[in-house]
GURO-938845 format. One line per field, with one value per atom (N, C-alpha, C): residue in three letters; atom name; residue number from 1; x, y, z. Coordinates in pm, whole numbers, plus 50000, padded with zeros to 5 digits. Layout:
N
aa <- (ALA	...)
at <- (CA	...)
i <- (NUM	...)
c1 <- (X	...)
c2 <- (Y	...)
c3 <- (Z	...)
***
This chain:
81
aa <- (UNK	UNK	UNK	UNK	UNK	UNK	UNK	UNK	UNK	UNK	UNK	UNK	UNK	UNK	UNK	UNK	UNK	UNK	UNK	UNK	UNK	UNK	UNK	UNK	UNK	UNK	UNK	UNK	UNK	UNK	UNK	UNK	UNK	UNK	UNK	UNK	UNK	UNK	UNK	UNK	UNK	UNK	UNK	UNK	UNK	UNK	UNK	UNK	UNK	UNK	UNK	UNK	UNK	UNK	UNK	UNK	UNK	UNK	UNK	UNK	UNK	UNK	UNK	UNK	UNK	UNK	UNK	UNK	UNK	UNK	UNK	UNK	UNK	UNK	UNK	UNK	UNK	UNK	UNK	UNK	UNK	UNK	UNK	UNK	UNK	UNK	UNK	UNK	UNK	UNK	UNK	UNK	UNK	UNK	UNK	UNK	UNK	UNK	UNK	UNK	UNK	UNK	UNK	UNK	UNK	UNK	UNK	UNK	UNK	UNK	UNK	UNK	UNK	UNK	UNK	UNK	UNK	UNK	UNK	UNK	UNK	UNK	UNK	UNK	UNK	UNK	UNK	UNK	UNK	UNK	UNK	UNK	UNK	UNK	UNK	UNK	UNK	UNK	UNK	UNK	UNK	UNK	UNK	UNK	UNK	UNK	UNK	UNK	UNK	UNK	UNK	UNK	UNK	UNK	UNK	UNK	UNK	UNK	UNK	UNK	UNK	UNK	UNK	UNK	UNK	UNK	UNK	UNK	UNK	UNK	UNK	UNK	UNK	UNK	UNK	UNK	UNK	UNK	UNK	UNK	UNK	UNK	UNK	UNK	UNK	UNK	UNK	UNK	UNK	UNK	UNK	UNK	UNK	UNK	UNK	UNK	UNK	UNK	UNK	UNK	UNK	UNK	UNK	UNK	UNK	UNK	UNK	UNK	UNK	UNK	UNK	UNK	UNK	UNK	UNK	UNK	UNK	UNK	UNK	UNK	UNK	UNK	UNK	UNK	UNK	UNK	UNK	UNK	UNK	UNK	UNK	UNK	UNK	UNK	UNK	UNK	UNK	UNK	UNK	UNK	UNK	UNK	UNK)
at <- (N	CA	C	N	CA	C	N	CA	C	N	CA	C	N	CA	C	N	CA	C	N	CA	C	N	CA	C	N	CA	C	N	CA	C	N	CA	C	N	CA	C	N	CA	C	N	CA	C	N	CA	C	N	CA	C	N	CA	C	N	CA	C	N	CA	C	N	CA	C	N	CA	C	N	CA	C	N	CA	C	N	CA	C	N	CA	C	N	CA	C	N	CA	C	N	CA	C	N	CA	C	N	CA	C	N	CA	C	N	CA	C	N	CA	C	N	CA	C	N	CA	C	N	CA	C	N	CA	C	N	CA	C	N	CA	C	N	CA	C	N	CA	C	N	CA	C	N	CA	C	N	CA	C	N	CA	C	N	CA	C	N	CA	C	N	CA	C	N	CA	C	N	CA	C	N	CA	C	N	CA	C	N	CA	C	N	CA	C	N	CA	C	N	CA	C	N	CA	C	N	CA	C	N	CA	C	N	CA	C	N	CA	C	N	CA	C	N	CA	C	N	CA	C	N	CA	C	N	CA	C	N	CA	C	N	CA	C	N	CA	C	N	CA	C	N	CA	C	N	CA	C	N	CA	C	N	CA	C	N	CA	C	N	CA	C	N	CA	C	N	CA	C	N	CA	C	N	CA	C	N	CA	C)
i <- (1	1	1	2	2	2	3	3	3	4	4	4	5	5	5	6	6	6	7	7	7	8	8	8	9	9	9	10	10	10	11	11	11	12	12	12	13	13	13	14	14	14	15	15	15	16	16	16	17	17	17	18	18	18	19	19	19	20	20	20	21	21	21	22	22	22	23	23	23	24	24	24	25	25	25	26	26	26	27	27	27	28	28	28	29	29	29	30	30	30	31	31	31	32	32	32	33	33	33	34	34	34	35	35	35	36	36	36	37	37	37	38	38	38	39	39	39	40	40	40	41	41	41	42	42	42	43	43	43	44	44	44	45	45	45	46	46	46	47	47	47	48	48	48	49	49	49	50	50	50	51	51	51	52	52	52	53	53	53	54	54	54	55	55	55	56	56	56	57	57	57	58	58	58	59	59	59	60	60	60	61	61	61	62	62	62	63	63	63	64	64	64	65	65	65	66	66	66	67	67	67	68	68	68	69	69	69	70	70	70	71	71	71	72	72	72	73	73	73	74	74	74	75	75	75	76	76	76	77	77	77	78	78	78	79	79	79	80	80	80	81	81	81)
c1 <- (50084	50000	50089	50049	50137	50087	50154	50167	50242	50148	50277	50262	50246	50244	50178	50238	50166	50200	50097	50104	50127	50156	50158	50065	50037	49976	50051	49981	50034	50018	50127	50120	49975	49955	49851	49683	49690	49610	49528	49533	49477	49455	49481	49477	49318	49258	49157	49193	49215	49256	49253	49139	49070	49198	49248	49393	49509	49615	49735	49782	49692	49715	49687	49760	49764	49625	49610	49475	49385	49488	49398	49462	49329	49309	49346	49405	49412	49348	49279	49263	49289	49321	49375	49289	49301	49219	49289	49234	49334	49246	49355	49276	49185	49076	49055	49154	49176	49237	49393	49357	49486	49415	49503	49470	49533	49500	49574	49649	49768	49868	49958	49911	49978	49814	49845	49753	49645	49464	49414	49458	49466	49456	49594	49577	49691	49698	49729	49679	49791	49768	49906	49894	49993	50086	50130	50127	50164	50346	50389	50543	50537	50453	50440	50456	50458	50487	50299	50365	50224	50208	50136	50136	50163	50220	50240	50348	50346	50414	50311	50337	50280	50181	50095	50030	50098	50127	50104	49950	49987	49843	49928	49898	49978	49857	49899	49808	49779	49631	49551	49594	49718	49725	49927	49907	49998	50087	50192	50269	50332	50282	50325	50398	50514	50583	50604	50579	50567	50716	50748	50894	50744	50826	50752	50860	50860	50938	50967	50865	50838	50908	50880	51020	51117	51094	51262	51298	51142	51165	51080	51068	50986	50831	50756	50614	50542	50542	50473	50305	50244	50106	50051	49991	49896	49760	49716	49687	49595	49480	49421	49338	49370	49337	49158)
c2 <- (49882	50000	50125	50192	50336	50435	50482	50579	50721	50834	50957	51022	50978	51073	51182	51244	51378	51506	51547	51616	51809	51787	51887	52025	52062	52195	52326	52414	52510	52618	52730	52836	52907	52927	53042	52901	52807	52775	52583	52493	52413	52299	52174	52078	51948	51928	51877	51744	51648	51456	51356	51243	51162	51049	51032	50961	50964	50861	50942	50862	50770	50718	50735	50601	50667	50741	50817	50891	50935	50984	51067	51166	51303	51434	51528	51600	51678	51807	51879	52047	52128	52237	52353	52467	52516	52602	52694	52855	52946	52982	53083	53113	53202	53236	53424	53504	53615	53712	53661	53556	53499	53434	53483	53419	53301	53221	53098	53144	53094	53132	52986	52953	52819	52746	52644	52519	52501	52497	52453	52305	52256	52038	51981	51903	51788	51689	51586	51419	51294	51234	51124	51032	51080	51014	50870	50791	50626	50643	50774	50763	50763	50774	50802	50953	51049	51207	51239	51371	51456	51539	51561	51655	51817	51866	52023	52021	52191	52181	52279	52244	52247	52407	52457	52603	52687	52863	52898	52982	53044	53115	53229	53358	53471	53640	53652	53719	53847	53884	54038	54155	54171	54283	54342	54440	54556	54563	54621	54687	54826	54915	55044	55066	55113	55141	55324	55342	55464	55506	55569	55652	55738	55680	55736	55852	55950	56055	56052	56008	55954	55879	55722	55663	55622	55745	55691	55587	55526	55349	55336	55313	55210	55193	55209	55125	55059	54916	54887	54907	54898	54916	54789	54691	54648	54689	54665	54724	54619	54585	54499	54535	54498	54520	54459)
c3 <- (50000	50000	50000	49892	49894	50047	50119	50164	50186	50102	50139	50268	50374	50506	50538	50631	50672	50592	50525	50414	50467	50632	50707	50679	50754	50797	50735	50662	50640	50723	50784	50874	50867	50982	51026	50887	50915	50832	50893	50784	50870	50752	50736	50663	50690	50566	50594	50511	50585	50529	50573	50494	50595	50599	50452	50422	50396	50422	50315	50246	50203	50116	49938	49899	49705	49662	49573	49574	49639	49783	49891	49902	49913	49858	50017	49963	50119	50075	50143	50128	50235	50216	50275	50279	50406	50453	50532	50522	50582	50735	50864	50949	50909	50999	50969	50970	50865	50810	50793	50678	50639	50516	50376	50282	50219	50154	50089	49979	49970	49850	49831	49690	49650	49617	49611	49547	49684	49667	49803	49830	49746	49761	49700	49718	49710	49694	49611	49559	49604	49678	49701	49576	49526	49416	49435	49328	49302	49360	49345	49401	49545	49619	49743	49816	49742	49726	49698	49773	49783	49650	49572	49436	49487	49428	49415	49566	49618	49713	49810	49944	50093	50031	50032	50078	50169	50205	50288	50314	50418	50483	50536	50477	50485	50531	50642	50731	50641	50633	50555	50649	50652	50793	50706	50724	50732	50854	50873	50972	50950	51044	51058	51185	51150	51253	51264	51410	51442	51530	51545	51630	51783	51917	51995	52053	52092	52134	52275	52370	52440	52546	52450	52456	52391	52308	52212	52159	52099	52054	51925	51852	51765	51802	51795	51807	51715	51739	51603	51631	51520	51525	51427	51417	51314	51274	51127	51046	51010	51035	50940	50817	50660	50568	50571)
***
C-alpha cells in the first residue's frame, strides 16, 4: 500500500485529510484574516509524494511602525486590511 504521510499543515492555516494514502486528497484552509497562497489540495501520488508543494496562509494585515518621542523606541502598530 502506497503511503505519502503527513502532508503537514500550512502556517497560520489548517489541513483537511481523511487519508494518506495513494489517491487521497488533502485540502487547505486558511485562518481568519489569512489568505491561501499556492495550490488549496493535494493528491498522494503512486510515488508516494504529495502533488504540488505544501500552501502557505499569509496574514491580511499591514505593519506600521511609528517613532515614539516619548520613549525613544519604535512602536509597532497592526493594520488589518
Amino acid at each position: 500500500m502506497i503511503d505519502c504521510g503527513d502532508p503537514g499543515s500550512p502556517y497560520g492555516g489548517f489541513k483537511h485529510v481523511t487519508s494518506t494514502t495513494y489517491q487521497s486528497v488533502v485540502q487547505y484552509t486558511c485562518k481568519p484574516q489569512h489568505h491561501l497562497e499556492g495550490v488549496s489540495s493535494r493528491k498522494c501520488q503512486a510515488n508516494g509524494k504529495w502533488s504540488n508543494e505544501k500552501p502557505v496562509c499569509l496574514g491580511n494585515y499591514k505593519y506600521i511602525y511609528f517613532y515614539s518621542l516619548s520613549s525613544a523606541q519604535f512602536v509597532e502598530q497592526q493594520i488589518i486590511r
